[in-house]
C-alpha positions as a Markdown table, in Angstrom:
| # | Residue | x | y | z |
|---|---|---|---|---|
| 1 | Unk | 37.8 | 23.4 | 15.9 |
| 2 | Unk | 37.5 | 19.5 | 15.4 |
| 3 | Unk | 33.5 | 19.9 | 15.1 |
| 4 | Unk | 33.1 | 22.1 | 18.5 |
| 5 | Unk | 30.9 | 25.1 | 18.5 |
| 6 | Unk | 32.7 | 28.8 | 18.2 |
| 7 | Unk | 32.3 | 29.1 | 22.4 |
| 8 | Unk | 33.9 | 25.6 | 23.3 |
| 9 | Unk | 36.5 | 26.9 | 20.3 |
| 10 | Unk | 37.3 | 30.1 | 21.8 |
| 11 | Unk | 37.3 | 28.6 | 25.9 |
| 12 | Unk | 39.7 | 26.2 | 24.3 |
| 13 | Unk | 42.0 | 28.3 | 22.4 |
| 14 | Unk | 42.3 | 30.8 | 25.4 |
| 15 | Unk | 43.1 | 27.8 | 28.2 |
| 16 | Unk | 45.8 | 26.5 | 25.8 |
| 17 | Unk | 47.5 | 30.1 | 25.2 |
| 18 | Unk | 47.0 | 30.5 | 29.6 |
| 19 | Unk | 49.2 | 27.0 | 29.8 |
| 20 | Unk | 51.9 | 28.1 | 27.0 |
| 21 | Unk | 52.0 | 31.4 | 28.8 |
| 22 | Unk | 52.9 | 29.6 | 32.0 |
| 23 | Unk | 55.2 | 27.0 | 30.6 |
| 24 | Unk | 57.3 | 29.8 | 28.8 |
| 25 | Unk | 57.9 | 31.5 | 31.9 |
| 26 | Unk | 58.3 | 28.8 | 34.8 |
| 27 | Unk | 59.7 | 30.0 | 37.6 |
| 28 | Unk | 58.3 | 28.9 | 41.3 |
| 29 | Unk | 55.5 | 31.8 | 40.9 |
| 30 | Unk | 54.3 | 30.1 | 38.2 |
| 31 | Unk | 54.5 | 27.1 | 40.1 |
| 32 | Unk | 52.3 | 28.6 | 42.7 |
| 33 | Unk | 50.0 | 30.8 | 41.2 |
| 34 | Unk | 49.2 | 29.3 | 37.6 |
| 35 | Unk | 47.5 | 25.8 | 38.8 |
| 36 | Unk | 44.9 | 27.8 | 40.3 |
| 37 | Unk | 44.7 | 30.4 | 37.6 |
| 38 | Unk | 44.3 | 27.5 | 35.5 |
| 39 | Unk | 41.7 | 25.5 | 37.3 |
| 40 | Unk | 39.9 | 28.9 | 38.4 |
| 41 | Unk | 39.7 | 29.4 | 34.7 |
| 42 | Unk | 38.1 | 26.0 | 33.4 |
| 43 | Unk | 35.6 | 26.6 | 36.3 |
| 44 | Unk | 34.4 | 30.0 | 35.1 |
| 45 | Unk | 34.2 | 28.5 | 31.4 |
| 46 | Unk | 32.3 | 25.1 | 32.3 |
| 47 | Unk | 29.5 | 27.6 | 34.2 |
| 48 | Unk | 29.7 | 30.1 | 30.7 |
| 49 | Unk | 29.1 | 26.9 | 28.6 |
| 50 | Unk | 26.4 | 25.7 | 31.1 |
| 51 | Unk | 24.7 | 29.9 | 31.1 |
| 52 | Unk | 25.0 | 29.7 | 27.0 |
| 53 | Unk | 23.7 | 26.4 | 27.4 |
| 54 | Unk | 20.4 | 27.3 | 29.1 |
| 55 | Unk | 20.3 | 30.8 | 27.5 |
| 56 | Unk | 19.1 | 29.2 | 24.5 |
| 57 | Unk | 16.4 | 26.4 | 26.7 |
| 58 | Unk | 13.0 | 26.4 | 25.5 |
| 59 | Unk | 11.0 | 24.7 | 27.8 |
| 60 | Unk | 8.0 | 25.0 | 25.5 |
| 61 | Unk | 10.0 | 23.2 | 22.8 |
| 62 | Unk | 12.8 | 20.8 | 24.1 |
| 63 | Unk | 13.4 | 18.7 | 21.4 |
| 64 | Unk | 14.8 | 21.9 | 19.4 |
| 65 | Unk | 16.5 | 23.1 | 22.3 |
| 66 | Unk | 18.3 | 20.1 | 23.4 |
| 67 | Unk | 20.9 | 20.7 | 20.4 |
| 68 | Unk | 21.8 | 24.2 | 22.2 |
| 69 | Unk | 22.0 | 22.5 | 25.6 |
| 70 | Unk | 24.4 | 19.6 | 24.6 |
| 71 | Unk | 27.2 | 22.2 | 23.0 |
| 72 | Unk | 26.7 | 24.1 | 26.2 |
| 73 | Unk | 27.5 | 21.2 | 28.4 |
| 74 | Unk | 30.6 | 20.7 | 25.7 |
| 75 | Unk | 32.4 | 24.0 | 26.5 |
| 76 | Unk | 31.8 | 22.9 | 30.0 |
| 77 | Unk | 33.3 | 20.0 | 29.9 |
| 78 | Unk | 36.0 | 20.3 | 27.7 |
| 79 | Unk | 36.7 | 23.8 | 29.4 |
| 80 | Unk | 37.5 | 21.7 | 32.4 |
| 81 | Unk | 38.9 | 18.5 | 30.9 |
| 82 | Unk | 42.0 | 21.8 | 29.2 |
| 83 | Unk | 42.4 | 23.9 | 32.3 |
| 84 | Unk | 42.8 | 21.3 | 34.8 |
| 85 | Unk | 45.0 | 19.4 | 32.2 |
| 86 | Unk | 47.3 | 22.6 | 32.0 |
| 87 | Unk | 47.4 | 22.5 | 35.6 |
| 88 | Unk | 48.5 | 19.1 | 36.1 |
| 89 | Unk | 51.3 | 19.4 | 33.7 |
| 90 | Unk | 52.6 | 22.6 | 36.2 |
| 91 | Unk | 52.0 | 20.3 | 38.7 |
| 92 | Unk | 54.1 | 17.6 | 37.1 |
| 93 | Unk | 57.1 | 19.6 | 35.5 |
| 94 | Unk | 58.0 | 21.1 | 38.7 |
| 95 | Unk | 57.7 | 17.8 | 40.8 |
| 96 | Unk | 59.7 | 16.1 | 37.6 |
| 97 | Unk | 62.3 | 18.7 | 36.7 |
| 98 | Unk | 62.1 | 21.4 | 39.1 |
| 99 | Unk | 65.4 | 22.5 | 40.2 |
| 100 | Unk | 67.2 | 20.0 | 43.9 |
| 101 | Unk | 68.8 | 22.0 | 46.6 |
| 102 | Unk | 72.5 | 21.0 | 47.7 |
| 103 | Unk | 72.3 | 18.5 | 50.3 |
| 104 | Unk | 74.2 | 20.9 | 53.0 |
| 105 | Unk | 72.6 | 24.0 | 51.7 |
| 106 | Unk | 76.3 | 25.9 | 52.5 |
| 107 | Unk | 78.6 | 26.7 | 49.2 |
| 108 | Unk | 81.9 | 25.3 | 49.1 |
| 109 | Unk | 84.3 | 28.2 | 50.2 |
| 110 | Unk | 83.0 | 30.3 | 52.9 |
| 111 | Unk | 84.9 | 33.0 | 54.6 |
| 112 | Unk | 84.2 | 34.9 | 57.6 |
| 113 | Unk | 82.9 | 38.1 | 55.8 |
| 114 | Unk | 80.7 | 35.9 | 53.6 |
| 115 | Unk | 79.1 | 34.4 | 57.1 |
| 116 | Unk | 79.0 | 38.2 | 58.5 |
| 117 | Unk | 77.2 | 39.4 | 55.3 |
| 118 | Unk | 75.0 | 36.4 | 55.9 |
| 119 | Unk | 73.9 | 37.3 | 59.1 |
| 120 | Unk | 73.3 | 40.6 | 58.4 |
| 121 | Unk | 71.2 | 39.4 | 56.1 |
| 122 | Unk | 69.6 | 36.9 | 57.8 |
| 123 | Unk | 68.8 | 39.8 | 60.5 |
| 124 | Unk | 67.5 | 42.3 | 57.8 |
| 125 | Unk | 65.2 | 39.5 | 56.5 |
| 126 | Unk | 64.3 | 38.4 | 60.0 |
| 127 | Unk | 63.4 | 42.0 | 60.7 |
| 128 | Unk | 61.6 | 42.1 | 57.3 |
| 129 | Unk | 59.9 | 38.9 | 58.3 |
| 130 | Unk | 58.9 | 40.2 | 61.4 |
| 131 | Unk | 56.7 | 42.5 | 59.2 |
| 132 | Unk | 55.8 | 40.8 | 56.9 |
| 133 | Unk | 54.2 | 37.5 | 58.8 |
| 134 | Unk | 50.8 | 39.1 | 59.4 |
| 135 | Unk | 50.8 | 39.4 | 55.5 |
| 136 | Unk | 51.7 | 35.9 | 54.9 |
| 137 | Unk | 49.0 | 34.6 | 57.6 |
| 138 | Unk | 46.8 | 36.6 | 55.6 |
| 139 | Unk | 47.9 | 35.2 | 52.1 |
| 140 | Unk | 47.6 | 32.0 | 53.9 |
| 141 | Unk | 44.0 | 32.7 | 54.7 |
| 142 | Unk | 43.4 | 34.0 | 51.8 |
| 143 | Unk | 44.4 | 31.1 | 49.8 |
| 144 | Unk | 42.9 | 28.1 | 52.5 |
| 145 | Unk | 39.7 | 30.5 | 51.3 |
| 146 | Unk | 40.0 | 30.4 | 47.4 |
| 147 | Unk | 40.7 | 26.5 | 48.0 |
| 148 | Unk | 37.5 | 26.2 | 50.1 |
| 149 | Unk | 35.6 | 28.5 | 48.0 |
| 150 | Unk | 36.7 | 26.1 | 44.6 |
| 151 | Unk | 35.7 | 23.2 | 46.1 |
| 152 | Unk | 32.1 | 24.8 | 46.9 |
| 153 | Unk | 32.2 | 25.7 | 43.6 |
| 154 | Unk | 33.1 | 22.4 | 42.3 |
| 155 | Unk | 30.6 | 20.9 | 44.1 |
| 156 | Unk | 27.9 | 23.1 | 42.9 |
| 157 | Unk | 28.9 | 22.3 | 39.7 |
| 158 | Unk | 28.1 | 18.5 | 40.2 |
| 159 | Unk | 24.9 | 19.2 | 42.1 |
| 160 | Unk | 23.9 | 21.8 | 39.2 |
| 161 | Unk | 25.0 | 19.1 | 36.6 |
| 162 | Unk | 22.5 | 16.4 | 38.5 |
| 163 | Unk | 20.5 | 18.3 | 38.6 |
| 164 | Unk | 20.1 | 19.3 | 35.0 |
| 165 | Unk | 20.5 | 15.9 | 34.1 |
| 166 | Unk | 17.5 | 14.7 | 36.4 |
| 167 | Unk | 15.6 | 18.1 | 35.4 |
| 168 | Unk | 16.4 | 17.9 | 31.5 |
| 169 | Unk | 15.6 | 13.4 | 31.5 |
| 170 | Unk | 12.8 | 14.3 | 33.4 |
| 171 | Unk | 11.7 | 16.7 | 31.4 |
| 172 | Unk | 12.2 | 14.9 | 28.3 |
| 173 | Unk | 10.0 | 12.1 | 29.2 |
| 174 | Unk | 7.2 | 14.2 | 29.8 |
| 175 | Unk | 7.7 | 16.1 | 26.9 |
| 176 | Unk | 7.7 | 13.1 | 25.2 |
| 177 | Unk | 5.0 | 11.0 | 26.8 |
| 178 | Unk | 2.5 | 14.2 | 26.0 |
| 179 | Unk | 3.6 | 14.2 | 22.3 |
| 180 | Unk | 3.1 | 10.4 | 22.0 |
| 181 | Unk | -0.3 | 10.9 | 24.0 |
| 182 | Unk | -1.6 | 13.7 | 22.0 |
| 183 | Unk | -0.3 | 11.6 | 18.7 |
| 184 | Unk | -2.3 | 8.7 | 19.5 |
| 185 | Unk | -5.2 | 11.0 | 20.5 |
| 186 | Unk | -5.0 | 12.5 | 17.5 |
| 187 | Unk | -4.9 | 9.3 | 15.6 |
| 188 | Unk | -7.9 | 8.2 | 17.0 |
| 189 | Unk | -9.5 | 11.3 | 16.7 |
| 190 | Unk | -8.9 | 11.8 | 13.1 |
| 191 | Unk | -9.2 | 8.2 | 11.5 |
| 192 | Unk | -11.7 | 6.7 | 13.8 |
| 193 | Unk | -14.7 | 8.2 | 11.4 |
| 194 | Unk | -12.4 | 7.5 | 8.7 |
| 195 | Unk | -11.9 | 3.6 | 9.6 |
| 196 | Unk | -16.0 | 3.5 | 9.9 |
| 197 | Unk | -16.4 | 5.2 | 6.5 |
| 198 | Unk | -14.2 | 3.1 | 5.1 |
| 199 | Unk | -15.6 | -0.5 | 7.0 |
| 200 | Unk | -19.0 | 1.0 | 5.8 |
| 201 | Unk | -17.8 | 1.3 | 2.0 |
| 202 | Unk | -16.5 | -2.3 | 2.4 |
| 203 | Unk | -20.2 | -3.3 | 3.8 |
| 204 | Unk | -21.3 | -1.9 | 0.6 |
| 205 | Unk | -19.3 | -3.5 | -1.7 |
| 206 | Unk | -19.8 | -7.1 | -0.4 |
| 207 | Unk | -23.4 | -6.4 | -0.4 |
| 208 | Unk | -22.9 | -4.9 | -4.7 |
| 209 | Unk | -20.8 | -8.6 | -4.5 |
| 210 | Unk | -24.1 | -10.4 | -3.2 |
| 211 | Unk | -26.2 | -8.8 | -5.6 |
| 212 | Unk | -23.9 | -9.7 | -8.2 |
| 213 | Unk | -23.6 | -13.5 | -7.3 |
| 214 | Unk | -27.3 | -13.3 | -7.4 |
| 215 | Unk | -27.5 | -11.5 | -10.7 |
| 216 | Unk | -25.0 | -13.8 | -12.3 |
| 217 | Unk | -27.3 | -17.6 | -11.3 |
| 218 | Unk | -30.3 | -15.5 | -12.7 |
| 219 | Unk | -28.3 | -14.7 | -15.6 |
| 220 | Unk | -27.3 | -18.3 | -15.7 |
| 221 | Unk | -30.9 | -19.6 | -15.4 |
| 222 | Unk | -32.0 | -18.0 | -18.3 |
| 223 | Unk | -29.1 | -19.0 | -20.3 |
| 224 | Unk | -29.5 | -22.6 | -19.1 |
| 225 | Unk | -33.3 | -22.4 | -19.9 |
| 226 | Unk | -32.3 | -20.5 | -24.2 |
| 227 | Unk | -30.0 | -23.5 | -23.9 |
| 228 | Unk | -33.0 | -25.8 | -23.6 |
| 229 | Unk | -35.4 | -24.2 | -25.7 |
| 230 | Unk | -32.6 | -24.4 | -28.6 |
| 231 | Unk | -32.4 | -28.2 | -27.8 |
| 232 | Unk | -36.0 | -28.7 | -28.1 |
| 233 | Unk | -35.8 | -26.6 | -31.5 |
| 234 | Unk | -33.4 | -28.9 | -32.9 |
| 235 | Unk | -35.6 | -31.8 | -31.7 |
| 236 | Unk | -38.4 | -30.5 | -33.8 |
| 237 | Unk | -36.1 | -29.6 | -36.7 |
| 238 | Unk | -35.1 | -32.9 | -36.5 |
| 239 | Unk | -38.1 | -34.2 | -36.5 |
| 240 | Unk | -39.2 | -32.1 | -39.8 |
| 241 | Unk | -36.4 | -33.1 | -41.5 |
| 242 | Unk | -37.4 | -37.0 | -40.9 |
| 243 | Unk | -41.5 | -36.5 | -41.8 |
| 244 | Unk | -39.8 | -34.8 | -45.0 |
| 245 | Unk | -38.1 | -37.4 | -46.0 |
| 246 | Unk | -41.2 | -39.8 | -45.2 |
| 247 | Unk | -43.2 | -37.1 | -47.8 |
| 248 | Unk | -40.4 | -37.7 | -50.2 |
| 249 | Unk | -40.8 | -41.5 | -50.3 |
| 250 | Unk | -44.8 | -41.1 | -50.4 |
| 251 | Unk | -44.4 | -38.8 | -53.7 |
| 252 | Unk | -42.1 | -41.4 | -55.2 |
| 253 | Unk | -44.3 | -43.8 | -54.7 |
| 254 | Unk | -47.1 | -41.7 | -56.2 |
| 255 | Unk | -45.2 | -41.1 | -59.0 |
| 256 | Unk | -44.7 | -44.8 | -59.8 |
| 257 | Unk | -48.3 | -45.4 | -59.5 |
| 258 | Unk | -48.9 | -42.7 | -61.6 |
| 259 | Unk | -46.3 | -44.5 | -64.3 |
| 260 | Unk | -48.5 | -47.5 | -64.0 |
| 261 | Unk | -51.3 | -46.2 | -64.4 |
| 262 | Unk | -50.0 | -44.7 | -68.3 |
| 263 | Unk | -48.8 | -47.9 | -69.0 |
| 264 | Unk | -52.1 | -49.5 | -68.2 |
| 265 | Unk | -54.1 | -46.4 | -70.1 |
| 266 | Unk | -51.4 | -47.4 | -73.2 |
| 267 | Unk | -52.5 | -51.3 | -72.5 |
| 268 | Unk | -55.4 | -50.5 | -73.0 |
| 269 | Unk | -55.6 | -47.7 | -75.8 |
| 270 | Unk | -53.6 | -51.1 | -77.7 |
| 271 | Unk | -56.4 | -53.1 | -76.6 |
| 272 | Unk | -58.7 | -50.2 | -77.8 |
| 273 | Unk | -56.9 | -50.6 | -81.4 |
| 274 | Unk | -56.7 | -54.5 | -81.5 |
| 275 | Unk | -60.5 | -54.8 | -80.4 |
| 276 | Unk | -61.3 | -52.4 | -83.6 |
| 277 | Unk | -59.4 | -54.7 | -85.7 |
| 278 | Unk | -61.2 | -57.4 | -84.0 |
| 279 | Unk | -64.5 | -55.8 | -85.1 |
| 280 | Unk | -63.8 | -54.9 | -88.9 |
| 281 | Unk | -62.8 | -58.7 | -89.4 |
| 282 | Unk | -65.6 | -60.0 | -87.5 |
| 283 | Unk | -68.6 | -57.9 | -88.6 |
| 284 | Unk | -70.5 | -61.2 | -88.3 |
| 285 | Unk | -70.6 | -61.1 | -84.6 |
| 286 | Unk | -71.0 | -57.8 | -83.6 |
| 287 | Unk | -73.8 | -57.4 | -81.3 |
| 288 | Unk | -72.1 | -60.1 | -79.0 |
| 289 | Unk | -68.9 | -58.4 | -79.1 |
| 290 | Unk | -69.8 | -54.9 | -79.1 |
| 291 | Unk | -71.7 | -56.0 | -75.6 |
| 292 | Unk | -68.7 | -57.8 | -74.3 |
| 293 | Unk | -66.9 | -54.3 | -75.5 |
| 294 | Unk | -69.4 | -52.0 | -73.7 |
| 295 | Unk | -69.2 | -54.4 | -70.5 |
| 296 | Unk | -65.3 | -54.7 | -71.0 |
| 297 | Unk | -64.9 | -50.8 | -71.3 |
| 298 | Unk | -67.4 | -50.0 | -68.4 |
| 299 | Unk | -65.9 | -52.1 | -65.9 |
| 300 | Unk | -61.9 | -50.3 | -67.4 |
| 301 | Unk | -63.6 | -46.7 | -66.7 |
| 302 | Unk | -64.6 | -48.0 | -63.4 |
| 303 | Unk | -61.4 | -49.2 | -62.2 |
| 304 | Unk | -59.7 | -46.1 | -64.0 |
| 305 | Unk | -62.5 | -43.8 | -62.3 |
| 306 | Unk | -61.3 | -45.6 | -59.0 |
| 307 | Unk | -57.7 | -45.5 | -59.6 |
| 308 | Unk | -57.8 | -41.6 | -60.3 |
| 309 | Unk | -60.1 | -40.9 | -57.4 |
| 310 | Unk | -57.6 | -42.4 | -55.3 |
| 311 | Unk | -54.6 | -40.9 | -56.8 |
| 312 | Unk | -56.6 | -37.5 | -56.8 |
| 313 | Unk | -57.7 | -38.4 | -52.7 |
| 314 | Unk | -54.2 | -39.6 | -52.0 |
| 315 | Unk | -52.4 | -35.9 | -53.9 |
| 316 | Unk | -55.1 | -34.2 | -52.0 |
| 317 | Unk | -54.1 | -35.3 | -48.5 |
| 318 | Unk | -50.8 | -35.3 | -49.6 |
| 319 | Unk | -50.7 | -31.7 | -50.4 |
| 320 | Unk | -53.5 | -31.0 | -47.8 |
| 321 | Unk | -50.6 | -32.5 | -45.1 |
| 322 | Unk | -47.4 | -30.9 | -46.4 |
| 323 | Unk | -49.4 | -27.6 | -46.4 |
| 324 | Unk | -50.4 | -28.2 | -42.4 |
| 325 | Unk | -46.9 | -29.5 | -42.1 |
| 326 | Unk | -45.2 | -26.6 | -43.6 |
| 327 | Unk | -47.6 | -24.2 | -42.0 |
| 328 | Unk | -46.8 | -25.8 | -38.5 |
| 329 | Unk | -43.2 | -25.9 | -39.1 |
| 330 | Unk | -43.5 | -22.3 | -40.5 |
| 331 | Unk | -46.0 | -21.1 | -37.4 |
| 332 | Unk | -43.2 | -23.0 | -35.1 |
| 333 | Unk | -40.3 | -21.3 | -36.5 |
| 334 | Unk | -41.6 | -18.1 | -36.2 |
| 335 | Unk | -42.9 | -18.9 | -32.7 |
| 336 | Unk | -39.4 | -20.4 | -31.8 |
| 337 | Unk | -37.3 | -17.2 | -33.6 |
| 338 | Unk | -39.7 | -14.9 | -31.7 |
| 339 | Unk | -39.6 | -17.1 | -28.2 |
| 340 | Unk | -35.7 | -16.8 | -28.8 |
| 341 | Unk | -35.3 | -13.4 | -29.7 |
| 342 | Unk | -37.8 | -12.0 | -26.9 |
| 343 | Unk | -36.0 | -14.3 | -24.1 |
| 344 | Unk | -32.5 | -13.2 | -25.4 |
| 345 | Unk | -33.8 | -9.4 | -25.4 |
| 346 | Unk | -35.4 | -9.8 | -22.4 |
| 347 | Unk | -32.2 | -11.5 | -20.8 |
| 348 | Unk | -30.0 | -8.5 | -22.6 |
| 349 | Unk | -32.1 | -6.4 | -21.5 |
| 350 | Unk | -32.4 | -7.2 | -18.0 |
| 351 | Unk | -28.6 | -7.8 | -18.1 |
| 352 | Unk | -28.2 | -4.5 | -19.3 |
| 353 | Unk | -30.3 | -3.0 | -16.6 |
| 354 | Unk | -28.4 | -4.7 | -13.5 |
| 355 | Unk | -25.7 | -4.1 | -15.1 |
| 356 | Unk | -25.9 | 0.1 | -14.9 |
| 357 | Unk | -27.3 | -0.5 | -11.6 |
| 358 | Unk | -24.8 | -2.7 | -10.4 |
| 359 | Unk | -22.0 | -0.4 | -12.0 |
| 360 | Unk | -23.5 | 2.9 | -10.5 |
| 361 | Unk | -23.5 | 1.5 | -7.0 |
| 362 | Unk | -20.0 | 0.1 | -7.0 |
| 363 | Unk | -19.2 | 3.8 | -8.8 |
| 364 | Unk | -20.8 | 5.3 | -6.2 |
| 365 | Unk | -19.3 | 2.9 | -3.3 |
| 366 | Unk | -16.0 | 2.4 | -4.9 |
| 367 | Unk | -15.9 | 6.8 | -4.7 |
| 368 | Unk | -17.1 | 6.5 | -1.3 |
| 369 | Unk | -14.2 | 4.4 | -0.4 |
| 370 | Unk | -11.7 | 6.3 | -2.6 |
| 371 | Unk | -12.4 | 9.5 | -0.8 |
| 372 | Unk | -11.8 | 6.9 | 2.7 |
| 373 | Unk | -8.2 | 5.9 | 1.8 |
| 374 | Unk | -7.6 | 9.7 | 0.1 |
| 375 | Unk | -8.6 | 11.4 | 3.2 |
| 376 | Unk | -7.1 | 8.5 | 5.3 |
| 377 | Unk | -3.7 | 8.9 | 2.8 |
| 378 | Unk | -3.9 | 12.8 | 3.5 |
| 379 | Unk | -4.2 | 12.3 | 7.4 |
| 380 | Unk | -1.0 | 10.1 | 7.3 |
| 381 | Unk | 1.2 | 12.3 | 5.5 |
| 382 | Unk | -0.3 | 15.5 | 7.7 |
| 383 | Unk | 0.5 | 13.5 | 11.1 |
| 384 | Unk | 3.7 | 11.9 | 9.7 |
């Protein structure tokens, strides 16, 4: 009934059918007697809302039993707010439209025998009030008493209502200052150690970051200093490449020498021929020009003797000096191919190795501080 609980429900519907009741048959009983009924009535259902109310009170668990309590305090209260509603509305019909007495009091034709029946009447009642007074002084009593005992229990039910609110408030606070007390306990209980796990995993990892940084210049070093070696490489290279050319220009000139010298053996093997000639025509002569001959053809094989031994010295240190040149650019090569390929293995090498040990320490840390925020993660939900 409009979102009430089944107890405020019934308290409700029973009130409502009391004040019906009441209205259907006013008459000045009614008038009298249903107020308090009424009133009586919402009193007994606020305390039976309040008793169902704290039947259900778990003082071990308030938050789950304040529910209960507040559609206890409901009947109560709505109990109250219908049955002294259904008593003010007695209240108000018969000071409203409740029936006037005729000014005078006295009907309109009177006779004699009517006023004799009247006093006879007025004696029998006087006699029968006589009687009946000590039964109206008691009624009297007895209903100053039910007033005085409702208004004790009215005020009962406001000191009991204080006092349930202090004692409930009061209650709650504690209740709720020990739960937020043993939360935060808790809390630092359970992810303190956590917290340090996890600052000593981060520790760890700026100290795998440190390594690192110091790994990285070393690696840098050594790819600063294979930069240089390659530099000094392409010097020398360089260098080869010029003293090559420099051989190149010495053979050309040896060749041309070597073309002068055949044109100087064919000047002479023509000088060879003409002399002959010379000699068949001038027979006459001959011991003066066969000496001039033999001096002429001994001073030609000495300058041809020198020429060749210095062709044949200059080819031999010519050949002598591209052999140590090509042997020391050979031996430097393979020196510089070696020097490259040991410093680059060595570098990959050692970058290799700090690499693994670099990787398997943040592995290892990295787990560490997985395990830090999983257990951390796990906490959290747990608490939450």
């Amino acid at each position: 009934m409009f979102g009430l609980g089944l107890e405020t429900s019934i308290a409700l519907i029973f009130i409502i059918i009391l004040i019906i009741y009441f209205h259907v048959k006013y008459n000045d009983k009614t008038v009298v007697y249903a107020p308090t009924i009424l009133t009586t009535t919402g009193i007994f259902a606020t305390f039976l809302g309040i008793a169902f109310g704290l039947l259900h009170f778990d003082t071990t668990n308030i938050e789950a039993s304040v529910p209960a309590l507040l559609n206890g305090l409901k009947t109560a209260f709505w109990a109250s707010v219908m049955g002294v509603g259904g008593a003010l509305t007695l209240k108000f019909r018969h000071f409203f439209i409740g029936e006037k007495a005729d000014e005078t009091g006295l009907p309109e034709d009177v006779t004699p025998k009517d006023i004799l029946i009247a006093l006879k009447e007025i004696n029998i009642t006087l006699e029968q009030q006589q009687g009946s007074q000590e039964f109206i002084s008691q009624i009297k009593l007895l209903r100053q008493d039910n007033n005085d005992r409702l208004d004790a229990l009215k005020q009962a039910q406001i000191e009991a209502l204080n006092k349930l609110n202090e004692m409930s408030s009061k209650t709650l606070v504690e209740a709720l200052r020990d739960v937020i007390y043993d939360f935060n306990n808790k809390i630092t209980e359970q992810f303190g150690d956590n917290f340090k796990e996890l600052n000593e995993a981060v520790g760890r990892l700026l100290i795998w970051q440190e390594d690192y940084k110091g790994f990285v210049e070393q690696t840098t070093a050594q790819y600063r200093q294979v930069v240089i070696s390659m530099e000094q490489a392409s010097k020398d290279y360089k260098t080869l490449v010029d003293q090559a050319g420099n051989f190149t220009q010495t053979s050309q000139q040896l060749g041309e020498m070597l073309t002068a010298l055949d044109v100087q053996k064919n000047n002479l093997q023509q000088m060879l021929t003409s002399l002959a000639e010379l000699l068949l025509k001038a027979s006459g002569s001959l011991p003066d020009i066969e000496n001039k001959i033999i001096e002429l053809t001994k001073q030609l094989t000495s300058s041809v003797q020198a020429n060749q031994e210095r062709v044949s010295h200059t080819i031999t240190e010519f050949d002598n000096h591209s052999k140590e040149l090509i042997e020391k650019t050979s031996r430097q090569s393979q020196e510089f191919n070696v020097g490259i390929e040991k410093a680059v293995n060595d570098s990959l090498t050692s970058l290799g190795k700090q690499l693994a040990i670099m990787t398997e320490k943040f592995a290892h840390d990295y787990e560490g501080l997985a395990e830090s925020l999983e257990k951390i993660s796990r906490m959290t939900k747990g608490t939450l």
